[in-house]
mmCIF entry with sequence, helices, sheets and N, C-alpha, C, O atoms, coordinates in Angstrom:
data_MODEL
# 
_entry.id   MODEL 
# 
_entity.id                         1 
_entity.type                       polymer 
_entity.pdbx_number_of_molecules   1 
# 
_entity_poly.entity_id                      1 
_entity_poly.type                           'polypeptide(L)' 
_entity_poly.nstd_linkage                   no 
_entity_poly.nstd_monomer                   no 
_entity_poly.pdbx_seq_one_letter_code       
;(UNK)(UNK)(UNK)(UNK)(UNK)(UNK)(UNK)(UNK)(UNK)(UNK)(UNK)(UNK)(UNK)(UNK)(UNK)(UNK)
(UNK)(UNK)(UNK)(UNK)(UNK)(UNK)(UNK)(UNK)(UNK)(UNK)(UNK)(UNK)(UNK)(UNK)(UNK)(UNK)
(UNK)(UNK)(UNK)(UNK)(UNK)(UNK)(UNK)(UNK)(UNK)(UNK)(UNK)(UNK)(UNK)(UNK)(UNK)(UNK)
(UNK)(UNK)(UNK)
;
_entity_poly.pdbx_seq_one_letter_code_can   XXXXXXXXXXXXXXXXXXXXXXXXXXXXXXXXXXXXXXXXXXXXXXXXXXX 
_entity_poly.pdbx_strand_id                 A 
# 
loop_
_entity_poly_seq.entity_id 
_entity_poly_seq.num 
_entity_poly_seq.mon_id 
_entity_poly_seq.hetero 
1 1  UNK n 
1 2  UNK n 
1 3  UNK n 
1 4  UNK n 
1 5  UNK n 
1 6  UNK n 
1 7  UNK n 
1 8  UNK n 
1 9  UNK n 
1 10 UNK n 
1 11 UNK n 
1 12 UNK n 
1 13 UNK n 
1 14 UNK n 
1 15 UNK n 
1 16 UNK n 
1 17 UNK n 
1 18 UNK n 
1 19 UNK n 
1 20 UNK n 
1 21 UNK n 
1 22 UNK n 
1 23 UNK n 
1 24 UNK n 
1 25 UNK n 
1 26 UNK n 
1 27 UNK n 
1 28 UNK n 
1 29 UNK n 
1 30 UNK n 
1 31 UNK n 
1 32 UNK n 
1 33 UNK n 
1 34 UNK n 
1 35 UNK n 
1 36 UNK n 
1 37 UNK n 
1 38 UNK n 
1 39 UNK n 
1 40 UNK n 
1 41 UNK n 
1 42 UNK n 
1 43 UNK n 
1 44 UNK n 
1 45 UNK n 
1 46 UNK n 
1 47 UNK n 
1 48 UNK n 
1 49 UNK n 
1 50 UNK n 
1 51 UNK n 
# 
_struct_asym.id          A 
_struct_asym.entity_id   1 
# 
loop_
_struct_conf.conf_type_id 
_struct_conf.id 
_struct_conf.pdbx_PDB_helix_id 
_struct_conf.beg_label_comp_id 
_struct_conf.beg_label_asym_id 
_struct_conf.beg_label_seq_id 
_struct_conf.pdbx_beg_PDB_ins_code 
_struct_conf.end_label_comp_id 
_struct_conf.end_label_asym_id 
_struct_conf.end_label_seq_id 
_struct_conf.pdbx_end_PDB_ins_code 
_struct_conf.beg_auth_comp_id 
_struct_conf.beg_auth_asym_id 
_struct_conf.beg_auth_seq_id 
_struct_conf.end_auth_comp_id 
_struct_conf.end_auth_asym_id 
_struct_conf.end_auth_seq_id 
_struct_conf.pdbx_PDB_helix_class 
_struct_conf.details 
_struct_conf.pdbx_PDB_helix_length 
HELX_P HELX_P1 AA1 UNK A 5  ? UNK A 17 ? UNK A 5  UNK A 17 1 ? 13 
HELX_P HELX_P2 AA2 UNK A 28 ? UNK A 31 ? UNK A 28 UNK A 31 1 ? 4  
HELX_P HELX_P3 AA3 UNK A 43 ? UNK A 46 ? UNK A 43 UNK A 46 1 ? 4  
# 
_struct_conf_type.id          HELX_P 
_struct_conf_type.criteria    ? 
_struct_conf_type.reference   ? 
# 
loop_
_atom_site.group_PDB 
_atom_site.id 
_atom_site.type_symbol 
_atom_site.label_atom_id 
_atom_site.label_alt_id 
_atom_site.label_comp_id 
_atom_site.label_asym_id 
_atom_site.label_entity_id 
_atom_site.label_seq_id 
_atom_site.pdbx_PDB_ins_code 
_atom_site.Cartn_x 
_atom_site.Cartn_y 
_atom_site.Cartn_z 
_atom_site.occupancy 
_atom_site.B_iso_or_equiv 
_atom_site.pdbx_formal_charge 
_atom_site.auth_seq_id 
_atom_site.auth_comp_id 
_atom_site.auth_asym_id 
_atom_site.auth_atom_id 
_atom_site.pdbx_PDB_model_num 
ATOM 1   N N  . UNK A 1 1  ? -11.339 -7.561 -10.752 1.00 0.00 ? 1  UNK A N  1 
ATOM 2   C CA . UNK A 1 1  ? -10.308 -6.548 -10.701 1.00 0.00 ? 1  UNK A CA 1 
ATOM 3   C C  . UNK A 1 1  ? -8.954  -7.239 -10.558 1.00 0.00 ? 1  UNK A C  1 
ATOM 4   O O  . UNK A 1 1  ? -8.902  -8.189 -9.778  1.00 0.00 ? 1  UNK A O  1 
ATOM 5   N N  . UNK A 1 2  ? -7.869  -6.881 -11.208 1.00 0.00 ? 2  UNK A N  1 
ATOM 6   C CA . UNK A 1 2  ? -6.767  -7.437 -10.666 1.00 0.00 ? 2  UNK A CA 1 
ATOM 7   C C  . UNK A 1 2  ? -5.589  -6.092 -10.620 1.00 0.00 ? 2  UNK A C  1 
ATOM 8   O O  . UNK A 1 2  ? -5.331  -5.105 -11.309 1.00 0.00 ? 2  UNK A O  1 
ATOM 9   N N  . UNK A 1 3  ? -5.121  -6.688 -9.456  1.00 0.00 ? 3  UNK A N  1 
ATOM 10  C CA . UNK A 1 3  ? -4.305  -5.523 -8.708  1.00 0.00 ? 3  UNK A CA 1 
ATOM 11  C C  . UNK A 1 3  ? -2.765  -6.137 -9.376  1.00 0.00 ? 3  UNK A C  1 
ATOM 12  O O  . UNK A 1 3  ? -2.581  -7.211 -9.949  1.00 0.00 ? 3  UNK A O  1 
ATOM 13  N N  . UNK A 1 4  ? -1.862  -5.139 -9.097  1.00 0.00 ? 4  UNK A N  1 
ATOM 14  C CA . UNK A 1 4  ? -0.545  -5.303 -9.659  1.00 0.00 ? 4  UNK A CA 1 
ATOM 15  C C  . UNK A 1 4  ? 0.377   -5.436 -8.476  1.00 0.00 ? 4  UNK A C  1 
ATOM 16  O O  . UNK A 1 4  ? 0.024   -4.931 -7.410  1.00 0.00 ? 4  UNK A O  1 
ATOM 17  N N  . UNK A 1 5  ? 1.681   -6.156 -8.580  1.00 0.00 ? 5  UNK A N  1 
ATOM 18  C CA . UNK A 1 5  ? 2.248   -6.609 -6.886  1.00 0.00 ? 5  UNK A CA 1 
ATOM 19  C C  . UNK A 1 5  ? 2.239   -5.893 -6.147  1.00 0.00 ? 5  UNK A C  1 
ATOM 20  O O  . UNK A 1 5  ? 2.020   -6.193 -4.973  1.00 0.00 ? 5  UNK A O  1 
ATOM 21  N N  . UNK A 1 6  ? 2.461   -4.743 -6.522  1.00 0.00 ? 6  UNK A N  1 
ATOM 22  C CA . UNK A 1 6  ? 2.755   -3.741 -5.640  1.00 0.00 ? 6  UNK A CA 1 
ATOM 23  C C  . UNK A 1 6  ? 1.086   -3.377 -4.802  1.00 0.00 ? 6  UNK A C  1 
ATOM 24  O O  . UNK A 1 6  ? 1.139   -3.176 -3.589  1.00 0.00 ? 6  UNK A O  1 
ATOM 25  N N  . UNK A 1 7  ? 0.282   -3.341 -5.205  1.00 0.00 ? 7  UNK A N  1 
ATOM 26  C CA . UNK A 1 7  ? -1.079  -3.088 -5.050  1.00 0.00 ? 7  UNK A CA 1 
ATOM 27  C C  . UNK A 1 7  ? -1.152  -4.202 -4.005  1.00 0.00 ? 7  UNK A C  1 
ATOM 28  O O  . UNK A 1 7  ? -1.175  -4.013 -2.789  1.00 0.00 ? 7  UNK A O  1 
ATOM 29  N N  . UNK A 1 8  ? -1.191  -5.653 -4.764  1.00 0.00 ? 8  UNK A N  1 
ATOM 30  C CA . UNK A 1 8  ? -1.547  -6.522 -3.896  1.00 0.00 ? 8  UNK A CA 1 
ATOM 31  C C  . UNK A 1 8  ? -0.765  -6.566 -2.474  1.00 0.00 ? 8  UNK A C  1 
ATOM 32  O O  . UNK A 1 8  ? -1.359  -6.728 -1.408  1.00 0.00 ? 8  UNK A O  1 
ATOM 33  N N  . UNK A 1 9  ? 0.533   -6.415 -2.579  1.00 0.00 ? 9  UNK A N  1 
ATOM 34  C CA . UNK A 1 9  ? 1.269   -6.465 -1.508  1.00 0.00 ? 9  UNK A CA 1 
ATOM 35  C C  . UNK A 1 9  ? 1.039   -5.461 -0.225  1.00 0.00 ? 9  UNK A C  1 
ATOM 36  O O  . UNK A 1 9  ? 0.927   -5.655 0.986   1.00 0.00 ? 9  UNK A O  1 
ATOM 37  N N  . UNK A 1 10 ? 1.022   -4.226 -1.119  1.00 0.00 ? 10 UNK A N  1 
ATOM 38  C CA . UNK A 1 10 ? 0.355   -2.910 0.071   1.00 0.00 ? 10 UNK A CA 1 
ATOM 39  C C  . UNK A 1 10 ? -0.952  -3.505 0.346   1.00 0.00 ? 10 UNK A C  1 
ATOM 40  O O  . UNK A 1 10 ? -1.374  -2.934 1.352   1.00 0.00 ? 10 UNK A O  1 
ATOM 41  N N  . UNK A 1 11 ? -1.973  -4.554 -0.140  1.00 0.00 ? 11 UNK A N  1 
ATOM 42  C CA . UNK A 1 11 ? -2.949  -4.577 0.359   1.00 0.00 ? 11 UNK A CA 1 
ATOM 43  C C  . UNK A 1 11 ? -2.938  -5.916 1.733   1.00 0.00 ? 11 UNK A C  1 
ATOM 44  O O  . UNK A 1 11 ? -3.763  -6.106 2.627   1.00 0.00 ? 11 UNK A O  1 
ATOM 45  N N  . UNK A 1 12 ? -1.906  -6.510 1.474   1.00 0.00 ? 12 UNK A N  1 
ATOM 46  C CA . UNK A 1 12 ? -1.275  -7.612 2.446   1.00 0.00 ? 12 UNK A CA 1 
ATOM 47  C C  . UNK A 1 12 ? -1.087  -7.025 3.621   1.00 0.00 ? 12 UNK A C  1 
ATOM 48  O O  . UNK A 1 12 ? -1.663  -7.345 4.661   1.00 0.00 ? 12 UNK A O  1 
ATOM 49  N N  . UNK A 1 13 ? 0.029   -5.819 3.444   1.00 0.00 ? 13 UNK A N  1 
ATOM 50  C CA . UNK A 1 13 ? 1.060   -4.904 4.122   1.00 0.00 ? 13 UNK A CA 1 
ATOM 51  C C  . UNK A 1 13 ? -0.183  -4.292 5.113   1.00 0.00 ? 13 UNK A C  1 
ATOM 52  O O  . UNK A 1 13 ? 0.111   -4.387 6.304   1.00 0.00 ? 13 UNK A O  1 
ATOM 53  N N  . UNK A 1 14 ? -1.344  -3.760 4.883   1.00 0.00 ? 14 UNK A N  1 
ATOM 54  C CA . UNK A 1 14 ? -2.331  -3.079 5.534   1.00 0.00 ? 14 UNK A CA 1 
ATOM 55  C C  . UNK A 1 14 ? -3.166  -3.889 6.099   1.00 0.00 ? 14 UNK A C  1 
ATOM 56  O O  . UNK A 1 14 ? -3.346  -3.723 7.305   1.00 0.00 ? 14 UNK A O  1 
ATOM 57  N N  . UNK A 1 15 ? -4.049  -5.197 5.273   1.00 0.00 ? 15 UNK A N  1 
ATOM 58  C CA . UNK A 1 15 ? -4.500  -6.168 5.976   1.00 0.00 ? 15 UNK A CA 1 
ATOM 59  C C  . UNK A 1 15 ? -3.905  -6.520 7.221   1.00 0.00 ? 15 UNK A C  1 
ATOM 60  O O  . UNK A 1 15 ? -4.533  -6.309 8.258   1.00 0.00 ? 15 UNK A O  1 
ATOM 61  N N  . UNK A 1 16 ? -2.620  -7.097 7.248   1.00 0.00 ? 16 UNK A N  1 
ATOM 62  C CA . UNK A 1 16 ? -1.844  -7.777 8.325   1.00 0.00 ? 16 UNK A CA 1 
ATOM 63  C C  . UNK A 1 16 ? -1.454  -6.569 9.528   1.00 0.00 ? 16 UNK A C  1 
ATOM 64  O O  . UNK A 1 16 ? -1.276  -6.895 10.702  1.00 0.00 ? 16 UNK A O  1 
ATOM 65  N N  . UNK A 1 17 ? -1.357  -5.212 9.078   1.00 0.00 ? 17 UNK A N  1 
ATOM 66  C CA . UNK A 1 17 ? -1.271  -4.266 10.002  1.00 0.00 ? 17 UNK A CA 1 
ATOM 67  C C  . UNK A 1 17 ? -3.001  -3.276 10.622  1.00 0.00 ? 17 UNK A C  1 
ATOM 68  O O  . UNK A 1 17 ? -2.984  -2.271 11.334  1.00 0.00 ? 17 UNK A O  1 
ATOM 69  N N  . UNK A 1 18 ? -3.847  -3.734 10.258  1.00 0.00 ? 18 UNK A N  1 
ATOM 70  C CA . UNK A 1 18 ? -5.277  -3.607 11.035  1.00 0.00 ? 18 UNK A CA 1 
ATOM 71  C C  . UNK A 1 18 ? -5.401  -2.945 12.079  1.00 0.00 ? 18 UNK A C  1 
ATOM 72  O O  . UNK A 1 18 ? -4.572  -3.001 12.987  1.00 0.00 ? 18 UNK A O  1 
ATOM 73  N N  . UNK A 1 19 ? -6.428  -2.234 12.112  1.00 0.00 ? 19 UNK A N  1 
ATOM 74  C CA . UNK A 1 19 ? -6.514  -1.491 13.500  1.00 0.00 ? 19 UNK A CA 1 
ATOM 75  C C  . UNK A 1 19 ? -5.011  -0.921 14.164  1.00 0.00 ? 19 UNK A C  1 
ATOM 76  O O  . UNK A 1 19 ? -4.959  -0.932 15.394  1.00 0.00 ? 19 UNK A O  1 
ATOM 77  N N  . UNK A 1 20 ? -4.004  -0.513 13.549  1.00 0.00 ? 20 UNK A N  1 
ATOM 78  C CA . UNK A 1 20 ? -3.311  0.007  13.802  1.00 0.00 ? 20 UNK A CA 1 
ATOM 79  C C  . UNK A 1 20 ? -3.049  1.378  12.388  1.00 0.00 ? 20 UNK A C  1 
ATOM 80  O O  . UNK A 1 20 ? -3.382  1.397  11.203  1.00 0.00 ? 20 UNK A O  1 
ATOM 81  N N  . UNK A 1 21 ? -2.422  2.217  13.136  1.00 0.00 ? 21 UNK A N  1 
ATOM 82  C CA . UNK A 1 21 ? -2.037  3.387  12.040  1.00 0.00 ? 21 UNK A CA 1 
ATOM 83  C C  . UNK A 1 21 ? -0.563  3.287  11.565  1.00 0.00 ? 21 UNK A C  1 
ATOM 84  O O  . UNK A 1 21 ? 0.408   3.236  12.320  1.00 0.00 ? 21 UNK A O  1 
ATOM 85  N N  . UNK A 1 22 ? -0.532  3.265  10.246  1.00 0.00 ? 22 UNK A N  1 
ATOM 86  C CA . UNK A 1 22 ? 0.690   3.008  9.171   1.00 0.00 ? 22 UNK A CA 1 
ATOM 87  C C  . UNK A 1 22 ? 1.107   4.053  8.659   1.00 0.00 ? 22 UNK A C  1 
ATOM 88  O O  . UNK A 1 22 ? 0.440   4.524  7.738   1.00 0.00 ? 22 UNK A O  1 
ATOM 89  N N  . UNK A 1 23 ? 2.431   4.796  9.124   1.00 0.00 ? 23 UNK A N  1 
ATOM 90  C CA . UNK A 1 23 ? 2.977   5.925  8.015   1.00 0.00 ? 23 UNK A CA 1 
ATOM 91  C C  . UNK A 1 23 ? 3.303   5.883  6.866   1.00 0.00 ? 23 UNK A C  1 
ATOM 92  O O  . UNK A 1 23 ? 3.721   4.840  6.363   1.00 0.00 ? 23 UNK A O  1 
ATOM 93  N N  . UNK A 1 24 ? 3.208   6.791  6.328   1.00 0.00 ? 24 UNK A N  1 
ATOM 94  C CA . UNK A 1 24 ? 3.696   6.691  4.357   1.00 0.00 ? 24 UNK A CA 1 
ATOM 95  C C  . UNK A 1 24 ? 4.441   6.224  5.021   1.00 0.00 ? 24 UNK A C  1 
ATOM 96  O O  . UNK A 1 24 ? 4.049   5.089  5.293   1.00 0.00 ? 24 UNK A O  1 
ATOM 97  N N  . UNK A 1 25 ? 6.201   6.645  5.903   1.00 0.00 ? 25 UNK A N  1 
ATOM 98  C CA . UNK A 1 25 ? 7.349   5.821  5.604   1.00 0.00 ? 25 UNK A CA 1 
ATOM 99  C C  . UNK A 1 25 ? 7.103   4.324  5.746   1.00 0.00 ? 25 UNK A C  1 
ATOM 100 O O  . UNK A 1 25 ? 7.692   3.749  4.831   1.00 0.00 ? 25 UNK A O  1 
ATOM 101 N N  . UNK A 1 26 ? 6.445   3.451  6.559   1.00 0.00 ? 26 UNK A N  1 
ATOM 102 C CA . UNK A 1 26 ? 6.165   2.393  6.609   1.00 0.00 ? 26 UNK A CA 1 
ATOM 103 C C  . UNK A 1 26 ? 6.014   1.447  5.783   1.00 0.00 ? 26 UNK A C  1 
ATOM 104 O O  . UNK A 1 26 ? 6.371   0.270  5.836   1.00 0.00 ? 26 UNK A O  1 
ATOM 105 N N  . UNK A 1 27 ? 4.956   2.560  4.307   1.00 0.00 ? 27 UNK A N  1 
ATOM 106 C CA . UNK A 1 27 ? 4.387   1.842  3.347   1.00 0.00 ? 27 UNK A CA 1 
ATOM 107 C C  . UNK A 1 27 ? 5.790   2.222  2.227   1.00 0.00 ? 27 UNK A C  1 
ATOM 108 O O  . UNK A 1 27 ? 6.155   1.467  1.326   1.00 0.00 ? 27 UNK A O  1 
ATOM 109 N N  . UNK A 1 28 ? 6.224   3.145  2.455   1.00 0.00 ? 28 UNK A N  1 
ATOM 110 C CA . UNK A 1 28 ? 7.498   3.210  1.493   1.00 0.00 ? 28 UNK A CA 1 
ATOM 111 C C  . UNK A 1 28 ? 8.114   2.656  1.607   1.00 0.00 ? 28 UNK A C  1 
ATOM 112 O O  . UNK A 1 28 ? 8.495   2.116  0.568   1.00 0.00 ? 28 UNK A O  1 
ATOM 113 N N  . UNK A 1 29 ? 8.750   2.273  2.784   1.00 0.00 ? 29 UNK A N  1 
ATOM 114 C CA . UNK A 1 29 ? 9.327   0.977  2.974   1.00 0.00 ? 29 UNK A CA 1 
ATOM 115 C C  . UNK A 1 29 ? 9.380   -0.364 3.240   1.00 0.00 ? 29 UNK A C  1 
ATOM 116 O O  . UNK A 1 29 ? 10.362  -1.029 3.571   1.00 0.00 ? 29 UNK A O  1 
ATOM 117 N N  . UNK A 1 30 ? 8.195   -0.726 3.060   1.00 0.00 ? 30 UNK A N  1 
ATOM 118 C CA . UNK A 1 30 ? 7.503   -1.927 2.297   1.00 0.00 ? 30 UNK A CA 1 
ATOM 119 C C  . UNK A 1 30 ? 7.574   -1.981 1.423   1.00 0.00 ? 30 UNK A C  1 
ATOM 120 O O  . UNK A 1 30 ? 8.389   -2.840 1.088   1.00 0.00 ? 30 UNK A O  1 
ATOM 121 N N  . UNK A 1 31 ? 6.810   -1.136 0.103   1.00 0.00 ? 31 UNK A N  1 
ATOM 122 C CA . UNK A 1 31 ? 6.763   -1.388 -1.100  1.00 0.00 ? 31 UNK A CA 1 
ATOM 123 C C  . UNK A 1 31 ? 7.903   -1.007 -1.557  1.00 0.00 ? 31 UNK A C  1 
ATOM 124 O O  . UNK A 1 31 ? 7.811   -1.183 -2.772  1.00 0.00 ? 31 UNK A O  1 
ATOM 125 N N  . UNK A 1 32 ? 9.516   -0.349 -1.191  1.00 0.00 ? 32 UNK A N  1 
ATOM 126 C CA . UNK A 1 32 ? 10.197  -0.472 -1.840  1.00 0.00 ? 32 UNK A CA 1 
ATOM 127 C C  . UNK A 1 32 ? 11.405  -1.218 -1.621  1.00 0.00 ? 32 UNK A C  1 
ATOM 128 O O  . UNK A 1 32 ? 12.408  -1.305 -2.328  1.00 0.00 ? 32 UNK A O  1 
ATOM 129 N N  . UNK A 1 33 ? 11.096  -1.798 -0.388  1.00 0.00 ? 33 UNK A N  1 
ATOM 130 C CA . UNK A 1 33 ? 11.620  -2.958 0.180   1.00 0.00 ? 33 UNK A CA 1 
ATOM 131 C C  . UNK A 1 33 ? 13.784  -2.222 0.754   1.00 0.00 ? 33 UNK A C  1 
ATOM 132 O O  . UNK A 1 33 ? 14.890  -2.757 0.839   1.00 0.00 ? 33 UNK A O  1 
ATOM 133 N N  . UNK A 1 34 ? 13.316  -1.068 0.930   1.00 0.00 ? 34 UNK A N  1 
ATOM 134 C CA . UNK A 1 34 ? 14.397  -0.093 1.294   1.00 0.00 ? 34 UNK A CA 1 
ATOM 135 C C  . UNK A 1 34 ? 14.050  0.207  2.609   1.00 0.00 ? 34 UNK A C  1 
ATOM 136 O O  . UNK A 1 34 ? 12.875  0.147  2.973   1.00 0.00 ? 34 UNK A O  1 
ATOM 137 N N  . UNK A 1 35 ? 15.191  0.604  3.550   1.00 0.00 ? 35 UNK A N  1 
ATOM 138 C CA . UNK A 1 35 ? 15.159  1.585  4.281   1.00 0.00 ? 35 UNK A CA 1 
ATOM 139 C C  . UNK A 1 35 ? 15.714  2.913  4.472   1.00 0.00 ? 35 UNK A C  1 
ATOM 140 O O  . UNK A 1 35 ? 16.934  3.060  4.541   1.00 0.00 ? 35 UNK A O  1 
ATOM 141 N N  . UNK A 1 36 ? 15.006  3.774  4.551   1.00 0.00 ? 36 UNK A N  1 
ATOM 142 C CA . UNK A 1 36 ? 15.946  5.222  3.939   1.00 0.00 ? 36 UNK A CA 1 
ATOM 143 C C  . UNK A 1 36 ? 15.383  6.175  4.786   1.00 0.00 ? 36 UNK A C  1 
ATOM 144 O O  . UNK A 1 36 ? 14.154  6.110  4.745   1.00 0.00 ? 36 UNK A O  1 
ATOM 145 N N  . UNK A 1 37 ? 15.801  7.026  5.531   1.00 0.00 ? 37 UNK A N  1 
ATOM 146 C CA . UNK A 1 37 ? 15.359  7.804  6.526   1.00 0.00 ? 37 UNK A CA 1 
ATOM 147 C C  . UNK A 1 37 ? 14.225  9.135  6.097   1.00 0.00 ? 37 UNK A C  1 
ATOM 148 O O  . UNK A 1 37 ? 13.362  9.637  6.816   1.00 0.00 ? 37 UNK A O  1 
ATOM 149 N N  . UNK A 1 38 ? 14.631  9.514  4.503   1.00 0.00 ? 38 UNK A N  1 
ATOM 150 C CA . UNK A 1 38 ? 13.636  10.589 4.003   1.00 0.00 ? 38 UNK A CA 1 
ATOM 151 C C  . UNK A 1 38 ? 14.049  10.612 2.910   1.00 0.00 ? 38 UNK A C  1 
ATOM 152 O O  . UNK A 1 38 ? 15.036  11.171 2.431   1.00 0.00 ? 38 UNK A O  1 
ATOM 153 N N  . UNK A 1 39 ? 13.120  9.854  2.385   1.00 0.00 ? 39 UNK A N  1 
ATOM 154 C CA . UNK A 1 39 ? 12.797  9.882  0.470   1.00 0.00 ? 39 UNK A CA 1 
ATOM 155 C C  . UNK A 1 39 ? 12.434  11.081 0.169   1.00 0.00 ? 39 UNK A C  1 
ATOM 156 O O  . UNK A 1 39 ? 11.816  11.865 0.889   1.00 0.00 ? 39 UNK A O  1 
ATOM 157 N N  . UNK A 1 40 ? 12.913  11.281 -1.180  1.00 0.00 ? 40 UNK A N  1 
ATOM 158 C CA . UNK A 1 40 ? 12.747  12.416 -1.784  1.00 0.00 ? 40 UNK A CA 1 
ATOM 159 C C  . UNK A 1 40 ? 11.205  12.556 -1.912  1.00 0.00 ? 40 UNK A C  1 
ATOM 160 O O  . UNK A 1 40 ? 10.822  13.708 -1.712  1.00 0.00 ? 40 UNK A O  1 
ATOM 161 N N  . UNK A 1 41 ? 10.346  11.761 -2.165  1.00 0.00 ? 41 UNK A N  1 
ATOM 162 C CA . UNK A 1 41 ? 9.150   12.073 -2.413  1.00 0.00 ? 41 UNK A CA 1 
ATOM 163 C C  . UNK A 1 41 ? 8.479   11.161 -1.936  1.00 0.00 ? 41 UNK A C  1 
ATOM 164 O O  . UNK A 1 41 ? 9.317   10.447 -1.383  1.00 0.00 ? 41 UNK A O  1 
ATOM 165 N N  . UNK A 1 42 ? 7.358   10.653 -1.769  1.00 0.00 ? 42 UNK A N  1 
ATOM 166 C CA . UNK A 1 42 ? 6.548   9.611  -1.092  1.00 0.00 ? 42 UNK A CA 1 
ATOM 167 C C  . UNK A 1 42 ? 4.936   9.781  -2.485  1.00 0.00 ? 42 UNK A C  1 
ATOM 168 O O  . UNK A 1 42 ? 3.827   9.291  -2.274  1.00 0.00 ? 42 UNK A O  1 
ATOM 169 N N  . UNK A 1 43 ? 5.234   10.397 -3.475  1.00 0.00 ? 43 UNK A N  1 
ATOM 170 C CA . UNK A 1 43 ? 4.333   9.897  -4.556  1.00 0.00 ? 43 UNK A CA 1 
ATOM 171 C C  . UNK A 1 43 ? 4.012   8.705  -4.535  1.00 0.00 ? 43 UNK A C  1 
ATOM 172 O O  . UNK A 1 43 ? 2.930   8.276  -4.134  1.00 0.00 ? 43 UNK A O  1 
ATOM 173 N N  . UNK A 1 44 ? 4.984   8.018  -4.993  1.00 0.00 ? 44 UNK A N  1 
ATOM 174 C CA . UNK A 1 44 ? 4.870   6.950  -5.658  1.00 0.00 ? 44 UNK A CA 1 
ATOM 175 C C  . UNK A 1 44 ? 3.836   5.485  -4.467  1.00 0.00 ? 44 UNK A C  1 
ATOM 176 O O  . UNK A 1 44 ? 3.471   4.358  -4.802  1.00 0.00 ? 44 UNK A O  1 
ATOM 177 N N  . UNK A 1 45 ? 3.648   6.361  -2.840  1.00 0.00 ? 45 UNK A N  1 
ATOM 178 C CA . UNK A 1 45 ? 2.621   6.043  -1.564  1.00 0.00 ? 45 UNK A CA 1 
ATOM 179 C C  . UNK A 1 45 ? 1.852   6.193  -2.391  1.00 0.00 ? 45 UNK A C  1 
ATOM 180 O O  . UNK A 1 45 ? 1.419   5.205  -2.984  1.00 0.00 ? 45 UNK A O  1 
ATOM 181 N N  . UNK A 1 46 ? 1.239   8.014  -2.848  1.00 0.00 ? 46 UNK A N  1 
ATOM 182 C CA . UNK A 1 46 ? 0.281   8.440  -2.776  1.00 0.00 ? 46 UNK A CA 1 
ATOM 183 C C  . UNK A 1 46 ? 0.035   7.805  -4.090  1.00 0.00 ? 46 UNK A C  1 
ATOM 184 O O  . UNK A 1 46 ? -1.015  7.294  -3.699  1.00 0.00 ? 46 UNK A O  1 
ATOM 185 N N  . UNK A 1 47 ? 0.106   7.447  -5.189  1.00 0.00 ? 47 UNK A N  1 
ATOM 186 C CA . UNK A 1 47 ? -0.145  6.658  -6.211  1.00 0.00 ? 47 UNK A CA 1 
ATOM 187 C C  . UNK A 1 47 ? -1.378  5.105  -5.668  1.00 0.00 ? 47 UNK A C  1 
ATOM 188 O O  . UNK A 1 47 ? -2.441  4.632  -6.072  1.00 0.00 ? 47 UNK A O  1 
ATOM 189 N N  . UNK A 1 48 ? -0.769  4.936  -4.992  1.00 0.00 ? 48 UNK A N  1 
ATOM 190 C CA . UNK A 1 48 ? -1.467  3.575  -4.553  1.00 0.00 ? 48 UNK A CA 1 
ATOM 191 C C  . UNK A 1 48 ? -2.085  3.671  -3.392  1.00 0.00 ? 48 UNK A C  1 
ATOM 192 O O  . UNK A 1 48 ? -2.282  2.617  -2.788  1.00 0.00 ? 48 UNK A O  1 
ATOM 193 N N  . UNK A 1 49 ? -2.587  5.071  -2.731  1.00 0.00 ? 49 UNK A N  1 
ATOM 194 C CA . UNK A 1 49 ? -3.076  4.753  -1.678  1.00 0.00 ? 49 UNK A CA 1 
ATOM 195 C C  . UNK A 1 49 ? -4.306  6.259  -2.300  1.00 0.00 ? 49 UNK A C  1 
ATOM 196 O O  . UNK A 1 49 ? -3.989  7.420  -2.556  1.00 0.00 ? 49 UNK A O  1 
ATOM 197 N N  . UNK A 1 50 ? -4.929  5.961  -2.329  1.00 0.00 ? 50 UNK A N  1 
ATOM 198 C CA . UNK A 1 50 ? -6.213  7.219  -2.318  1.00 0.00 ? 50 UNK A CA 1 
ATOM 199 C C  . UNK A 1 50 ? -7.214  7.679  -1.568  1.00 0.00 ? 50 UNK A C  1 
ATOM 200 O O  . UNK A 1 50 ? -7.930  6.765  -1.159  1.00 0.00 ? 50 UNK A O  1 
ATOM 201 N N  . UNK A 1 51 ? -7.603  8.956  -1.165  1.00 0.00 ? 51 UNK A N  1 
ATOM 202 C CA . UNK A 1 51 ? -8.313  9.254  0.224   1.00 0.00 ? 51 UNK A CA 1 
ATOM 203 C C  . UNK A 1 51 ? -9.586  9.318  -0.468  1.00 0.00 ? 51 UNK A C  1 
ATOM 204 O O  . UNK A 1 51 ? -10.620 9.546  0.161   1.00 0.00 ? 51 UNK A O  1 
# 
């Protein structure tokens, strides 16, 4: 399988954060390497993260 940076990186981003709980904003602002108090949408989380 090969994952795309963004994939791999959220999978870094979650590895290294373990046994702890991560908010979309967390992961939004990781993967978009922003800080922004309330994104218009948090899709582009739910894209790469699936329940």
């Amino acid at each position: 399988m090969i994952l795309t940076k963004n994939e791999y990186d959220l999978l870094l981003f979650l590895t290294n954060n373990r046994n702890q709980v991560v908010s979309r904003q967390a992961i939004a602002e990781h993967l978009s390497g922003e800080t922004s108090e309330n994104p218009d949408s948090f899709d582009f989380v739910y894209s790469h993260v699936k329940i």
